[in-house]
LOGUDREN-251811 format. One line per field, with one value per residue (C-alpha): residue number from 1; x negated, y negated, z. Coordinates in steps of 0.001 Angstrom, whole numbers, plus 524288, in hexadecimal, padded with zeros to 5 digits. Each point is the difference from the previous one (the first is absolute). Example, Ala and Ser with C-alpha at 12.3 -4.5 7.8 and 13.67 -1.06 7.14 Angstrom:
2
torvex = (1|2)
east = (7CFF4|7FAA6)
north = (81194|7F290)
up = (81E78|7FD6C)
This chain:
125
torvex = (1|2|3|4|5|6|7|8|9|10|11|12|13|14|15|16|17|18|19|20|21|22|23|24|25|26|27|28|29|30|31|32|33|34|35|36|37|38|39|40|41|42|43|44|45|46|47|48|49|50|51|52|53|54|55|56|57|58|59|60|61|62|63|64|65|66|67|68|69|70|71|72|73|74|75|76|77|78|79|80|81|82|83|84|85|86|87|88|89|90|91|92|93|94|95|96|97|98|99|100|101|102|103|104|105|106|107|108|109|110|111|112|113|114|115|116|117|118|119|120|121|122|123|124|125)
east = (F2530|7F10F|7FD48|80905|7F749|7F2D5|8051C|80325|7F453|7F85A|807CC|7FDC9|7F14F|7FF22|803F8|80D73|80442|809FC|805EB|80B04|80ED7|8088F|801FC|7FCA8|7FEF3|7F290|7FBE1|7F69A|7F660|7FC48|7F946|80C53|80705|80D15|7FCC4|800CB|7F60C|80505|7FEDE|80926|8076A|7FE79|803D1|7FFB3|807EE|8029C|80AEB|80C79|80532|7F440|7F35E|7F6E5|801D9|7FE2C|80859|7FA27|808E9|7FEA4|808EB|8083D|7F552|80039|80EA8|7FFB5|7F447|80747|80B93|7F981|7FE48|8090D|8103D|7FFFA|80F32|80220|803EF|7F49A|7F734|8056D|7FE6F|7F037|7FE28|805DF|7F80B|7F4CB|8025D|8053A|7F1C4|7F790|807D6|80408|80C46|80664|80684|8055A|7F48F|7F540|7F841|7FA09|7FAB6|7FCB5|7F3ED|7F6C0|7F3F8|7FC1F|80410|7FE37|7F7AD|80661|80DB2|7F93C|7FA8A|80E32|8083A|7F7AE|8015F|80F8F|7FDD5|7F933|80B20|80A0A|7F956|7FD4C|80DB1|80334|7F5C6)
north = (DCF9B|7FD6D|80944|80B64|7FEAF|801A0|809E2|80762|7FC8E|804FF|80C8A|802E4|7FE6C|7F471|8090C|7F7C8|7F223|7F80B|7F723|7F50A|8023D|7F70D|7F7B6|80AB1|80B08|807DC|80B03|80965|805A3|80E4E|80AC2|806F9|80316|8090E|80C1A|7F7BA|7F7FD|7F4A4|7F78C|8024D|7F36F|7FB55|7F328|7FAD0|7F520|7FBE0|805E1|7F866|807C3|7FEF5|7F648|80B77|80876|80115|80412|809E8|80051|804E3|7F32E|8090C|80706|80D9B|80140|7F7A5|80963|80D5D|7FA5F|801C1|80E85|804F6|7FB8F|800D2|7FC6B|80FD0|805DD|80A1C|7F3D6|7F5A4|80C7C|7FFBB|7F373|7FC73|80BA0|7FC78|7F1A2|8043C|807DD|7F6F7|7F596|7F717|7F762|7FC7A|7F359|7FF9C|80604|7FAE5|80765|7FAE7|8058F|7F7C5|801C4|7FB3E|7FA55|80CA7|80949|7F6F8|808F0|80C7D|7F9CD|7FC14|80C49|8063A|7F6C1|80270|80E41|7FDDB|7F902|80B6C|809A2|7F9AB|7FD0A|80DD5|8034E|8032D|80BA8)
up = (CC253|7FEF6|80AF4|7F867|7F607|805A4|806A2|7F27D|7FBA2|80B4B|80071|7F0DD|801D1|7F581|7F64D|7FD6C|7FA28|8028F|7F8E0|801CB|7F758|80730|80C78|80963|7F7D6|7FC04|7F601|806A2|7F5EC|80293|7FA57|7FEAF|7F4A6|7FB5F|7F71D|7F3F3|80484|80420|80B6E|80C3B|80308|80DC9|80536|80E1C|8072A|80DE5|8037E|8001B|80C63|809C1|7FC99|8086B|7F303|7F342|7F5A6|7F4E5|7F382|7F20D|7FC5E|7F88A|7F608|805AC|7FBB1|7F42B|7FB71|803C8|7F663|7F4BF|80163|808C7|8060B|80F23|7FE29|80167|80D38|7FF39|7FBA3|80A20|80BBF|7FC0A|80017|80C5B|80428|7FD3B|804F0|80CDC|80089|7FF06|806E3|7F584|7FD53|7F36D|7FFE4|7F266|7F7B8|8096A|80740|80CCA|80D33|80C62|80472|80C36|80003|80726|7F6DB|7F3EF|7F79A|80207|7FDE1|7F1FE|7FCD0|803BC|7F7D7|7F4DC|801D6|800D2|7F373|7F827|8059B|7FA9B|7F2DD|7FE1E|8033E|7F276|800E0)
């Protein structure tokens, strides 16, 4: 997992912290925030399906956040959503967001999960 990491850190310049949640798990800190100014949540893991990857997940805050303002339970909300997952190459697996990534393509898979996340955050717009 050590080399994941430098690799982040290498491919974000510096200009990111990381910090240790749980056995395995870490919060990236980025200069990215949602429109109300808060922090994006990002978390990375090994992935549990292949040890040559790395799992990026939102550990469920992207939908627990969208609850408060807006019900994806609708058909026309539930259509946009998995719209805008199926985009940007993200799974759900109930209420958590994740994306496999390679060590290759580590930063933009970052940089495209956190632009899933904003979509569906502004999905009530």
């Amino acid at each position: 997992m050590d080399r994941f990491l430098n690799l982040i850190k290498e491919s974000f310049d510096g200009k990111i912290d990381i910090y240790p949640r749980r056995e395995g798990l870490f919060q990236l800190i980025l200069p990215v925030f949602y429109e109300d100014g808060d922090m994006v949540d990002v978390y990375i893991r090994q992935s549990p399906d292949n040890k040559e990857k790395i799992r990026i997940s939102d550990c469920g805050m992207t939908l627990m956040r969208l609850s408060y303002t807006y019900d994806i339970s609708s058909p026309s909300g539930e259509k946009i959503f998995e719209t805008i997952l199926s985009q940007n190459g993200t799974l759900n697996q109930d209420g958590n967001l994740y994306l496999e990534s390679t060590p290759e393509l580590i930063y933009q898979n970052i940089m495209q999960f956190i632009g899933c996340q904003q979509k569906i955050c502004t999905m009530r717009l």
